[in-house]
Every structure is written in C-alpha cells, then in structure tokens.
N, C-alpha and C positions, 0 to 999 in steps of 0.2 A: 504494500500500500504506500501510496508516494505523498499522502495528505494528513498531517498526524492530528488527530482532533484532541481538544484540553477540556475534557467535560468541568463546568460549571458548578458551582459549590451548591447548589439546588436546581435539581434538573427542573424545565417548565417544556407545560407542551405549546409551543408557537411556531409547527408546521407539520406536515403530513409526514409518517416516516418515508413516505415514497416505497413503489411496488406493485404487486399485483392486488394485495390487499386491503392500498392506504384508504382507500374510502371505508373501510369497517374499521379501523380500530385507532382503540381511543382508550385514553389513560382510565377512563372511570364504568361501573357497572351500570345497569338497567334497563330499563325496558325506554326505547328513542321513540316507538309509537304503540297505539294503542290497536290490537289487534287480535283476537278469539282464535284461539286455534279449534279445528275441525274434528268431531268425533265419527268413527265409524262405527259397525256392527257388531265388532269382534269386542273381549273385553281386553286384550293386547292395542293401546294404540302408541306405535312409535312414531316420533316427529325426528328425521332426520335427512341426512344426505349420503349418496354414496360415496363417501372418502375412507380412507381407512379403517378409521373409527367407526363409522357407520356400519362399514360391511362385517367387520365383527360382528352385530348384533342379528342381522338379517342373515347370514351364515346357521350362526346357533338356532332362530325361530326357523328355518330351513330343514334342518338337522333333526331338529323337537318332532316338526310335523313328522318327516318319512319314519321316525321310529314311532310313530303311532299315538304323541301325545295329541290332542284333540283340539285339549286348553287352549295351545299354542297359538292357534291361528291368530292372526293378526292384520292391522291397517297400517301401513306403512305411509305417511307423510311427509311431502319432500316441503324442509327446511332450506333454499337455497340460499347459502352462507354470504355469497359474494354480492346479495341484496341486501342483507342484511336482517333477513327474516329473523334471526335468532334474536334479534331485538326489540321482535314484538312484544306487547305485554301479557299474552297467551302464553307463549314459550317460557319466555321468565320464570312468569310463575311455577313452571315443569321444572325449568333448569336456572338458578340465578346465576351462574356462573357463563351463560349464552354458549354455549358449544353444544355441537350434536356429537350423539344422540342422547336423545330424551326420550324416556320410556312413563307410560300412564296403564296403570294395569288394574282396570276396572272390575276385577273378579267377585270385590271382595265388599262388602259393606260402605266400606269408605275407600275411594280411589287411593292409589298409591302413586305415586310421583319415586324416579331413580331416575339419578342421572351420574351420567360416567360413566363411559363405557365397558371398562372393568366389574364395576357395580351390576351394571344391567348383567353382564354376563355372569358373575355369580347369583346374582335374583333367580334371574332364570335358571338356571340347574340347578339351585338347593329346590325351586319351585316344583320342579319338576323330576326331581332328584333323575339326574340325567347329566353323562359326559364331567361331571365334578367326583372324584372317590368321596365318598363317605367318610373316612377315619383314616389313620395310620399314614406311612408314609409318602404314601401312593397321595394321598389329599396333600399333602403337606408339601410334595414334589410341582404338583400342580401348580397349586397358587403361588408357592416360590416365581416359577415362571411366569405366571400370570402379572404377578405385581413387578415380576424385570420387564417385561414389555411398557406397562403400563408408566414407569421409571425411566426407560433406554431410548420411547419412539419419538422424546420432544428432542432428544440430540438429532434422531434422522427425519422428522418433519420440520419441526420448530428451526432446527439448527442448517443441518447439510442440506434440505429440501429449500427450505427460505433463499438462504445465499448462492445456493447453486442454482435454483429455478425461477423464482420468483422477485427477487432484490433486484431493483432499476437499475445498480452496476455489478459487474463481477469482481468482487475484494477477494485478492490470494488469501488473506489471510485466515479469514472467518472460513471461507473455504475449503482452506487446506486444516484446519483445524476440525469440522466437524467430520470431513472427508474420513479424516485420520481416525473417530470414535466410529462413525459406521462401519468402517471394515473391522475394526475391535469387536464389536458385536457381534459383526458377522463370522467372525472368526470363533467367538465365544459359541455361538448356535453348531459353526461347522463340527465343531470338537465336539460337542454332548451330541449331535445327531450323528456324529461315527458309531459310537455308543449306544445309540436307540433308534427304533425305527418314528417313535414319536415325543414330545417334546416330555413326557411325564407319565409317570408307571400307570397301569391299567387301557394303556391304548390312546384313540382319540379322543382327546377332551376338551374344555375352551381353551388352556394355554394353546393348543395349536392352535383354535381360530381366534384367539387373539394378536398373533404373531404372525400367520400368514398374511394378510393384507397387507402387514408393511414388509415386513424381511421376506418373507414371499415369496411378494409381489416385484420386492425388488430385485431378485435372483433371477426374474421372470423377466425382467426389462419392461417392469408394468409403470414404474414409480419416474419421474419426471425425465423423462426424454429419454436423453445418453446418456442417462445417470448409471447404468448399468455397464457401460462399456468403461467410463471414466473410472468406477470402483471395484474393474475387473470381476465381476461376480461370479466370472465360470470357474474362478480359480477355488470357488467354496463349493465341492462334490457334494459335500453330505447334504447340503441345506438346498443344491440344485435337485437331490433325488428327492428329497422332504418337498421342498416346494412343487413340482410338477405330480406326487400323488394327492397332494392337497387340493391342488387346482384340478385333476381329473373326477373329483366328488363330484355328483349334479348336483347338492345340494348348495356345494359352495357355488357353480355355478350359477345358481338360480339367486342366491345370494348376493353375490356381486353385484349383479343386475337391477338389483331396485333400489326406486331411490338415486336414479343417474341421472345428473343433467348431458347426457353426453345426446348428440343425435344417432346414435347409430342406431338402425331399427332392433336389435336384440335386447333393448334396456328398456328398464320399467319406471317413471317419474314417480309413481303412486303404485303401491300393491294392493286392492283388496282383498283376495280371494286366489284360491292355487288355483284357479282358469286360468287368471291373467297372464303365465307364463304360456300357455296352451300356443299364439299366436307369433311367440316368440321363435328365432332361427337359433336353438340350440344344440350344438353337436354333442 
C-alpha cells in the first residue's frame, strides 16, 4: 500500500466506506423503514437470502424434509441485503442485529424468533432431533466444528471476500493478509478430512452444512470469481473430495437454490412448497 492513513483519536463516520456495499452500512442498528414482513402457511417461516449463511439453513430444512420430518416444511422469504431489506422494521424485530437468516417458527403457542445462522441450525436439529449426536463425543465433535465455522467465515467473507471482491480498490495488504488465514483454514479442514470422510463422528450432520457453503463452495470455484484459482484450492485433496460429495446431495442442491437473487432459471426467489422445485432444471 503506497498511502499510509493516521486514524484519528475518535473515529466519526463523515463518508461512505466505499464498495459494493456502501449504501447499507452504517455505524449504528435499527430498523431505516417501517415494513411487515410476510407470513406463509407453513409454521417454519425463514426470511433470508441465498449467501452462504443463508444456504446453511435451506440445506438443513432440505435435508429434514427427505428424511421424512413433516414439521419441517417451510416458507422461504427472500430478504435482498443489497436493498437493504434487512432494515425493515418486520425483520428487526426477527433479527436486531439485521443479517440473514432469520428464522420464525410458528409451531408453538407463542412464535419463536432465532437468528444466526449457527442458532437456526442447532434449533432445528435439537427440534427435530436430526443430523446433531445427542450426547458424548460425537455431539461434542460436532458443535466444536460448528462454532469454528461460525468463528473462521468472517476472516473468508468479512475479510478475504470484502478486499479481494468487493473493496473499490485492491490493497496488497489487507489482501494478502486474509489471503494468508483462508488457506490456514483450509489447510486446517484439508488435514481433519484426510482423517474423516465427514466433518464430525456419527456421519453427516450440520457442521458439514455449515461449512460447505463457504469452504465448499470455495474449493468449488463457487465463492467470488478467481478467488479459487488465486488461493490455489486444488492443492487441498481432502476438502476437494468433501466438497464435491457434499455438493452431489439433491438436497443440498435444492438448497442452494432458494432464496437466489441470481437470474438463472434453476433458482428459487421465494420457496413455498416442494413443487416449487418440480419446474426447476436440476441435474
């Protein structure tokens, strides 16, 4: 970096950080307008987007269904982030911290509000005692894992994703610095998945699908551009065989998929009902 900046003995916000983002964010919480979020039919209602975080959740509710839990069904709500939806006074109320996903799970006498996407994903499997072990160390291995993603993904979103994707100029520094903790990661996955054919004893459970969406995804060349080529990802074997049977699931397929603002005709904006996939080109 050739511009050395002298932060200020009290930072003030008096400009845009500049971005893909800058028009959402801003030093302070709450809801910017006043806006009802939408109930459907099911008593699952998630209000979110397809990003990583998101697909964790629509993975799991995915997953729930094809093993035959019922409960599970759900309405899927796209929150598009980059409008700023999250700032309605609906959502808030779901999530004050404004990030998707947000889960309302209407089963129960009095709704229930979770948010975080870690959260969500143990609600639902203690819910449905489903894909979390029970007791012992097999549990105990799980959520170890669960809470290192939930710990590791603001280095490869927040951090290497920001600066290398997203930031209005490309700084070596910040760059090469988160560059340098995402392959650490990835290096930490590659070693335990020589080890195991999945992230935590008893088989597949939500540490994987809380960790394939980002590390994954990025093994897959899913995750911002050439960001796969630049952090050499072929060169991590184990997390390349991890990730391509993860992504071979339909459930995860069907998963990814909602909740997309992308155009391509195989994604789902809004989920109601396991039809809505019927019309979908999936292989």
């Amino acid at each position: 970096m050739t511009d050395t900046y002298t932060p200020p003995a009290v930072w003030t916000w008096d400009k845009e950080s500049g971005g893909k983002f800058a028009n959402i964010n801003r030093p302070v919480s709450g809801a910017t307008h006043d806006k009802a979020l939408p109930v459907g039919k099911h008593p699952l209602q998630l209000y979110s987007q397809g990003t990583p975080n998101g697909v964790k959740v629509t993975i799991l509710l995915e997953e729930l269904l094809a093993a035959g839990h019922e409960g599970a069904e759900y309405d899927a709500w796209l929150i598009e982030i980059g409008k700023g939806d999250q700032f309605g006074s609906g959502f808030v109320a779901v999530n004050p911290n404004s990030k998707i996903p947000a889960l309302m799970d209407r089963s129960g006498p009095t709704p229930q509000r979770v948010f975080e996407s870690g959260a969500i994903l143990m609600y639902l499997a203690e819910k449905f005692s489903a894909f979390l072990p029970t007791s012992g160390a097999a549990r105990a291995e799980c959520l170890s894992w669960l809470f290192w993603q939930v710990g590791s993904a603001p280095y490869l979103g927040g951090g290497f994703g920001h600066f290398y994707a997203y930031a209005p100029e490309k700084w070596e520094y910040p760059i090469n610095r988160f560059a340098m903790e995402t392959k650490r990661q990835l290096d930490v996955l590659d070693k335990h998945l020589a080890q195991h054919d999945h992230m935590a004893g008893g088989g597949y459970t939500i540490a994987d699908m809380a960790i394939w969406p980002w590390y994954g995804a990025l093994a897959l060349g899913k995750l911002y551009g050439d960001a796969g080529t630049f952090l050499a990802v072929h060169e991590y074997k184990h997390v390349q065989r991890w990730a391509r049977q993860i992504a071979a699931r339909p459930t995860v397929k069907r998963g990814r998929r909602v909740n997309s603002t992308s155009d391509a005709p195989d994604m789902l904006r809004e989920r109601h009902d396991a039809s809505d996939f019927d019309a979908l080109n999936i292989d």
